[in-house]
N, C-alpha and C positions, 0 to 999 in steps of 0.2 A: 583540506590542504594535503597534494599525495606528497609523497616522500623526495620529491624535488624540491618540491616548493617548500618544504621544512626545512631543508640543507641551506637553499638560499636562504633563507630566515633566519636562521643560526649564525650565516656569517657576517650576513648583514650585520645585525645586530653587533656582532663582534669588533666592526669596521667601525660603528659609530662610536662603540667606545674607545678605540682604540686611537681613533682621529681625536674626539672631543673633550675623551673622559671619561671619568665612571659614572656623572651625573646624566649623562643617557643610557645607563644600561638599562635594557627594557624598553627603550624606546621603540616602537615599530615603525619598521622600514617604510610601511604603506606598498608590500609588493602584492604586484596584482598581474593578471597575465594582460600579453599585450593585445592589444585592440586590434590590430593591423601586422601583418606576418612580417612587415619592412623595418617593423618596429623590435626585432626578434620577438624573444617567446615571452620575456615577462619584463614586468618597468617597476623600479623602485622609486618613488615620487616624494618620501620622507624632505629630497633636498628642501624642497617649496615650503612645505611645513612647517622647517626650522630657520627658514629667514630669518622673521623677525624675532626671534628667539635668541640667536646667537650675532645678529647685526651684520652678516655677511647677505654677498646675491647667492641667492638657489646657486647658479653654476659652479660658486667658487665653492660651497658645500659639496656640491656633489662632487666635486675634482677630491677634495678632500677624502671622500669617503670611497671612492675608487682606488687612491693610491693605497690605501690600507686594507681592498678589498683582496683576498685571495681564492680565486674562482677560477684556478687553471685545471682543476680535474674537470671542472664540469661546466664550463662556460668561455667562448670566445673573448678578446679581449672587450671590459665592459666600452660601451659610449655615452656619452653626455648629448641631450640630444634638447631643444629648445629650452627654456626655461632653466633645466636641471634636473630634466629626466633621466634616469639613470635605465639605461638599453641593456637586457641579457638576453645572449643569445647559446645559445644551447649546443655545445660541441656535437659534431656528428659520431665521434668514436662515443660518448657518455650515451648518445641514445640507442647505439648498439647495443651497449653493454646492458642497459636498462632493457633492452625486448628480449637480450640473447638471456636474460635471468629469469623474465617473466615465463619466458617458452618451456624452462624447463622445473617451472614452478604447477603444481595440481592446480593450487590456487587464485594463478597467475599474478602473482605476486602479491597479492591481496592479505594481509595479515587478519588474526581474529582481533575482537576488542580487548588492549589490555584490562579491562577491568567489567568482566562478566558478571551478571545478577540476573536474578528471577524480575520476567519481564510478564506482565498477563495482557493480553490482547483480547479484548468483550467484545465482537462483534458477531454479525448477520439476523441475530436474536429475532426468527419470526416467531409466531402466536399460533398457538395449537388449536386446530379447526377452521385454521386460514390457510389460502394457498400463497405461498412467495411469489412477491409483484414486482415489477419492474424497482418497486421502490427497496425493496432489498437485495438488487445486486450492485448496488455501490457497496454498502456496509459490508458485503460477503468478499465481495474481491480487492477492494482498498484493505480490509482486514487481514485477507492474507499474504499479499502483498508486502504489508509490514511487520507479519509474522514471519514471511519466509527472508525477508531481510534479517531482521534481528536473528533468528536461528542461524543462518550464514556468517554474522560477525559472531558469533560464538556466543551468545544470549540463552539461559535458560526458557524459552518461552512456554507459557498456556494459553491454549487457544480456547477460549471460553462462548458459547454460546448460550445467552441468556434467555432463553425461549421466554413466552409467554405462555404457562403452564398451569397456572390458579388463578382464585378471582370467581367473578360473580358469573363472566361468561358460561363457565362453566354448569356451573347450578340453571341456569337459565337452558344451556342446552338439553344437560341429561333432563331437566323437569321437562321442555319439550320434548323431547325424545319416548320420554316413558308412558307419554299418550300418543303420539302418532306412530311409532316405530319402535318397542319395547325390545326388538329382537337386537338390537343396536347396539342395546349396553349390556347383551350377555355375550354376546356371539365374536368370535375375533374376523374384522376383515367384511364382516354385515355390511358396511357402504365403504366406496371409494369416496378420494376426496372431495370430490365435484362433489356429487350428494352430502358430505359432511358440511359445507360449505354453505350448501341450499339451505338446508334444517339451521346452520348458526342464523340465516337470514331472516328464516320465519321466525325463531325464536325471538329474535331479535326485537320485529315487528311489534309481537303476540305481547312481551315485557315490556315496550312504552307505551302499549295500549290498553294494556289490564292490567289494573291491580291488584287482584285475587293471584293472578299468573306470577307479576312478581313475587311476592311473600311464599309462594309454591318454591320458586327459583333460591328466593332466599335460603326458605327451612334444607334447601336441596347443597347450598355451600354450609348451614352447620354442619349439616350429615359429612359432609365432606372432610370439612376441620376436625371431624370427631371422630374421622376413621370408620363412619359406617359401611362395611363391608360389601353390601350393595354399590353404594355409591362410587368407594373406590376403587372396585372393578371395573364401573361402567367410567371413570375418568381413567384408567390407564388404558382401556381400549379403545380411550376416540386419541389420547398419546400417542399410544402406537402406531395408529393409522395415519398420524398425519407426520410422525418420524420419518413412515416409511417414503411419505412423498418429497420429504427435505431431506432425504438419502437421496434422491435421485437424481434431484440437482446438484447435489454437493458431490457428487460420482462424477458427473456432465462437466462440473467446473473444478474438479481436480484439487477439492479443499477438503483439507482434512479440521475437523471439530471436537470439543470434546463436551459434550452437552450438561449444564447445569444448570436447571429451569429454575424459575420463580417458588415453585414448591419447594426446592431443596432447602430454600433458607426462611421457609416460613417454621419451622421451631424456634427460629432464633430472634422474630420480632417483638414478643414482648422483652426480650432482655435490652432491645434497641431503646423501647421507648423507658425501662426502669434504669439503664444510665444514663439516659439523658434526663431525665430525673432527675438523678443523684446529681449529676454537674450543676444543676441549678438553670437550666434552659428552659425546660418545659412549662409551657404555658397553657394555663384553660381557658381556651375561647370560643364560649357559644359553643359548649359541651364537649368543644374535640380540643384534645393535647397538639401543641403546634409549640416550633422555634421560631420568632420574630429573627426576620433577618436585615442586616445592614445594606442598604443600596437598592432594595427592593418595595415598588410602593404600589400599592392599587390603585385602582382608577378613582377613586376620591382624594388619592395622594396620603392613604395612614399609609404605616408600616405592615408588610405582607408577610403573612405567617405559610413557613412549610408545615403542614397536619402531619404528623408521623401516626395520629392512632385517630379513625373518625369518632364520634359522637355515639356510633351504634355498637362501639370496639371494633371495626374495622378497620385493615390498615393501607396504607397507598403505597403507589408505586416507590417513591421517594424510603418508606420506611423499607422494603424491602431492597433498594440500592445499597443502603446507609449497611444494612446489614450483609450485605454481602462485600461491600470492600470492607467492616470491619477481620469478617473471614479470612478475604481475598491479602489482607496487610497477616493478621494474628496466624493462620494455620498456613496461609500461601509462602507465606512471606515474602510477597511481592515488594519489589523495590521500586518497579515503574507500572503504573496501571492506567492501560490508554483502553477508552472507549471511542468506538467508531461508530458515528452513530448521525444521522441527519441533521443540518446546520438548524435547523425549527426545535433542537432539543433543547440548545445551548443553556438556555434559563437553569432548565431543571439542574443543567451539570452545576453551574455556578453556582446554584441555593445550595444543592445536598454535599456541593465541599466543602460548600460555607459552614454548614453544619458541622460538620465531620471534624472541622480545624477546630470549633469552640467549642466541640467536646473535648478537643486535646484526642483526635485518635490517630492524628497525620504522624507517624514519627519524622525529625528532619529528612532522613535519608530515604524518605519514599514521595516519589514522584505522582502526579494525577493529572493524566492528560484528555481532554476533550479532540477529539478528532473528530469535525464536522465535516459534511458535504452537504454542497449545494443540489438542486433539483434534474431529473431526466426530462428534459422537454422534448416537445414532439415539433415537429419543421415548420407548426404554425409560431413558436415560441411559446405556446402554452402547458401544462403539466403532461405528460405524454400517459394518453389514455387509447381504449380502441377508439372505433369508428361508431358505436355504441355509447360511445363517455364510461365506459369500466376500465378500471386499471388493467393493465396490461399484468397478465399473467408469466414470468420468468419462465416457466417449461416454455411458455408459445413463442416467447422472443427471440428464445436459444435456437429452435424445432427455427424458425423459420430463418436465421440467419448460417445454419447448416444447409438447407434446403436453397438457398440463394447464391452461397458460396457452390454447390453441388451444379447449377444450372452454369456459372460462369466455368466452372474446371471444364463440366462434360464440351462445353461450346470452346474452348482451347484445346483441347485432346482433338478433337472435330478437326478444327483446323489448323493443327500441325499434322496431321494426319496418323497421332499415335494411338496404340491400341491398349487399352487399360482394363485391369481386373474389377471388379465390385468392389471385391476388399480395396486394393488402393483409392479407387473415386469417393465411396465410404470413409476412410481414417483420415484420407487428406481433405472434405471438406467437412468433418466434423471437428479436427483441431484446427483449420483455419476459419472457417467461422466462429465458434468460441474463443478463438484469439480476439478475431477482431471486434468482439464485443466487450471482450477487457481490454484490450488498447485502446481503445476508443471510449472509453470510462477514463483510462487509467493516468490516461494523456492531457488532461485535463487537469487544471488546479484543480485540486479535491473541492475548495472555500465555494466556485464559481459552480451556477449551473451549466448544462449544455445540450443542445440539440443532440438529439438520438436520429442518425440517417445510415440506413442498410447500404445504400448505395455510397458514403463515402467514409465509409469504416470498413469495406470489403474491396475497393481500391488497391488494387497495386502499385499507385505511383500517391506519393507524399507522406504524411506523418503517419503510416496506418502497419496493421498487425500483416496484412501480406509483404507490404515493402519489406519488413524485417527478414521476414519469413524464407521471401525468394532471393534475398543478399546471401543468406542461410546457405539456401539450395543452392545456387549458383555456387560456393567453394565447394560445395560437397560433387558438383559436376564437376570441378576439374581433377576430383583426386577421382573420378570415376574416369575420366578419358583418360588419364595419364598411370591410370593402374597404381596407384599410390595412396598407403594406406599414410594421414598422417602420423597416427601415434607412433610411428616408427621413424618419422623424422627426429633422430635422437639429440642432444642436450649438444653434440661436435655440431650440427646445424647452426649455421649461424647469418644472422642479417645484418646484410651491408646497404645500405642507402644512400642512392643516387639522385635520385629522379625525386622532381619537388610533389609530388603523386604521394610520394612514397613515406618521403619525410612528412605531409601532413597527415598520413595516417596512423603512423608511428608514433606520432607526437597525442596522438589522440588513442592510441591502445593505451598509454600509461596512464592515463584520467581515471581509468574506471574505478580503482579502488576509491578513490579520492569523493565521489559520485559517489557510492555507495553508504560511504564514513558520511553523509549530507546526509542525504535520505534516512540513516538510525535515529540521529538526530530531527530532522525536520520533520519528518513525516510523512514528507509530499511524494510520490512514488513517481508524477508526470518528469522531475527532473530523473531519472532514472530513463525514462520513457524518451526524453529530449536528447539525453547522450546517444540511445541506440540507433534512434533516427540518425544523426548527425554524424555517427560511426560506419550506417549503412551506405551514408551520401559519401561518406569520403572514401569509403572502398570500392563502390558503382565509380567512381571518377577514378581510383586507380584500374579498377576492373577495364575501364574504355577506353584508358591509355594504351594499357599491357596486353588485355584479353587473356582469356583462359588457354589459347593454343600459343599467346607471345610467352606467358610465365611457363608453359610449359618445356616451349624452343628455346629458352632464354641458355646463353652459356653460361655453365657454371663456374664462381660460386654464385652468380645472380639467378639463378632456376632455384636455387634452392633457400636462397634467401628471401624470392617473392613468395615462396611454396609457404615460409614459416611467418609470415604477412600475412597470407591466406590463414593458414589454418591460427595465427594470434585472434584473428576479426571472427571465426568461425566459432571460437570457444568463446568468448568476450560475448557476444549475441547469445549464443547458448546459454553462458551465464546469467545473462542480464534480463533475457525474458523469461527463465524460469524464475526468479525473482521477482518476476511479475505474476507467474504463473500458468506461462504461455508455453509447451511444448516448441518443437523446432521439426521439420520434415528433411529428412534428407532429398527428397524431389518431390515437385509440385507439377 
């Protein structure tokens, strides 16, 4: 709700008491904006509601609650309009006053949250001696997305990435390693990650086909667990090597992380399984310690146990979660803890809260959120793979949607007949191609899967990261032909609206905070992504009314009133898709 739509609420509210009594205080008005521009801007519908309640018709209610409504600073006189709709329409001096505030607000008017905590954000989390696949850039950009929101409403956030960093993999790889390529686990930088990748695969093979090779792999994670010296050189340099390759795309996609792998909290798994112990959960079944859980059954229909410690003393993913949100709650002091993580997780998030809550480790006042996402399909509808059926590699999706974007600029520079440097053709299709592969994610309910297409996610016309992009560019060309820096259109600037162009765009600068206060809460970043679009369309339709050389000829004070139009919609985009994560081009 932005800060209009609170006002009307307040007085509403005010009105009903004041008509009926104090036994509706608190009653809500049911205001909502309107449907239809004829209908002005927002409809109060309570009357209908309270019928039969109070034995009057909607109309005569809503008469009622009009004549005790006082909404002369901020609304034309109310209407009653079929049934007992109550019609607001929005003074044109009240929305001056609201953009002429916004213009000379940094934050356009945008408040922080009054009530800030530590918020941690677990997402992108690939696996050490894997290359990041298509299937981790939802996790990576929906993740920071709602990092870089919550940091903007004034949110302590951590941005956590839960690598995949211990485990049997590993024993598996250095024991292969130490016979085919020994140079591997002394040497820093001995193979790139292609090559690290090859060797996880043979290993891989070599471990479900021999069992002399397992028990090698095995004795190779004691050594590990135990600090053997050898060992744990040759695991922090296959670490290293594949850091340095999720630096490169986390550079490429303008995310910043702060790495806390699967090892950091293996000291602290037997203390997981000796209090859940002590709470009286822990169960032996069939040699391994397991929590029977409520709502969960297997496929012969018993009750299905989480293993927090296997049969052999080993322990699972699930014990090493458990332990690090106790961390993430006791030393973080996280109040909100969202994991963004693929909708195939779900189960596991639901068992190991389940958990968490009947050891008593949730305190009330801390939050546990699951943030799912659905699947990357490819244009047949199927899981988007190459043309070989291998996942799709993130460096080659990125590489190629730069490369794609680069072919349509050079073929427009062509023919407009302009002359361009390396450097410009270079920075403008490498942040508009990476735009358009996080708008084109980001646009999308997270829940839903979606086709992945180069060709309509590098689009310049509809829902896509160029339309934003060149709405962008396009205000930034007009303070280029008119010699006009905006930041100097100072706080005495002031907009007056005329033109119905003008009023619906104005009426649509003010949302954005409002849209924003959604998204901390929801979590859904596409509505964020559906304002900007719908911000871009509404300024293109004031754009082709006015033109860039009409707002510049315009007499003043209307030259300068469309100027602070322009440059409200210019910062409002700016905002909103670095919030998404998306740079802005001053020309394209």
């Amino acid at each position: 709700m932005n800060a209009t739509q609170e006002q009307l609420q307040v007085k509403l509210e005010q009105a009903l008491v004041d008509a009926f009594g104090l036994d509706y205080a608190g009653v809500d008005p049911i205001l909502v904006a309107a449907s239809n521009p004829k209908f002005g801007d927002y409809q109060a519908n309570v009357a209908l509601s309270l019928s039969k309640k109070l034995g009057q018709q909607p109309r005569a209610i809503a008469a009622a609650i009009v004549e005790k409504l006082d909404l002369s600073d901020i609304c034309e006189t109310p209407e009653i309009a079929g049934p007992g709709f109550i019609n607001l329409k929005l003074k044109t001096a009240y929305l001056e006053a609201q953009l002429n505030a916004i213009h000379a607000d940094s934050r356009l008017g945008i408040p922080t949250t009054k009530h800030p905590q530590r918020e941690i954000v677990d997402f992108s989390s690939p696996n050490i001696a894997k290359e990041m696949h298509v299937g981790h850039l939802r996790s990576t950009i929906i993740g920071d997305s709602i990092a870089r929101i919550l940091e903007f409403r004034g949110h302590d956030v951590l941005r956590l990435n839960h690598v995949g960093d211990w485990g049997t993999q590993f024993g598996m790889l250095i024991a292969y390693l130490r016979e085919v390529y020994p140079e591997a686990l002394t040497t820093a930088n001995a193979l790139d990650i292609g090559d690290l990748v090859s060797f996880y695969r043979q290993a891989k093979q070599r471990f479900d086909a021999d069992a002399a090779f397992q028990e090698t792999a095995r004795q190779e994670v004691v050594r590990l667990q135990a600090g053997a010296e050898d060992t744990l050189h040759a695991w922090k340099l296959l670490c290293a090597q594949s850091r340095r390759e999720f630096q490169i795309i986390y550079d490429l996609l303008d995310v910043q992380l702060t790495e806390r792998g699967e090892s950091f909290y293996n000291p602290l798994l037997p203390t997981v399984v000796e209090e859940l112990d002590k709470s009286g959960l822990l169960v032996e079944n069939q040699g391994a310690k397991c929590v029977f859980l409520d709502g969960f059954t297997n496929r012969e229909g018993e009750p299905l146990p989480l293993i927090v410690q296997k049969s052999d003393g080993g322990y699972n993913y699930a014990t090493t979660d458990l332990a690090s949100l106790r961390y993430r709650i006791q030393q973080d002091d996280a109040k909100r803890i969202i994991y963004v993580t693929d909708a195939g997780q779900a189960n596991h998030f639901a068992q190991f809260f389940q958990v968490a809550r009947k050891a008593d480790w949730i305190p009330n006042d801390v939050e546990l959120v699951h943030v799912p996402f659905g699947l990357v399909l490819g244009e047949d509808g199927k899981k988007f793979k190459t043309r070989s059926g291998d996942t799709v590699r993130l460096r080659d999706l990125l590489d190629e949607a730069i490369l794609r974007f680069r072919e349509t600029l050079e073929a427009k520079i062509i023919e407009e007949g302009r002359e361009e440097t390396e450097e410009f053709k270079a920075n403008v299709a490498k942040v508009a191609g990476i735009s358009a592969v996080k708008y084109a994610d980001l646009s999308q309910n997270r829940t839903s899967n979606y086709v992945f297409s180069y060709d309509k996610m590098l689009s310049d016309k509809g829902n896509t990261a160029p339309y934003m992009l060149y709405a962008y560019a396009r205000i930034q060309g007009i303070s280029r032909k008119g010699g006009i820096d905006f930041a100097e259109l100072g706080n005495d600037a002031k907009v007056i609206l005329q033109h119905e162009t003008e009023f619906a765009l104005a009426k649509y600068l003010l949302q954005l905070g409002e849209v924003i206060s959604t998204v901390e809460q929801d979590l859904l970043p596409n509505r964020l992504c559906e304002y900007l679009y719908e911000l871009s369309r509404r300024f293109n339709t004031f754009y082709d009314r006015h033109q860039g050389v009409r707002v510049l000829d315009a007499e003043e004070p209307l030259r300068t009133s469309r100027l602070v139009l322009c440059n409200l919609t210019a910062r409002s985009l700016q905002l909103g898709l670095s919030l998404l994560g998306i740079q802005v081009l001053e020309r394209m």
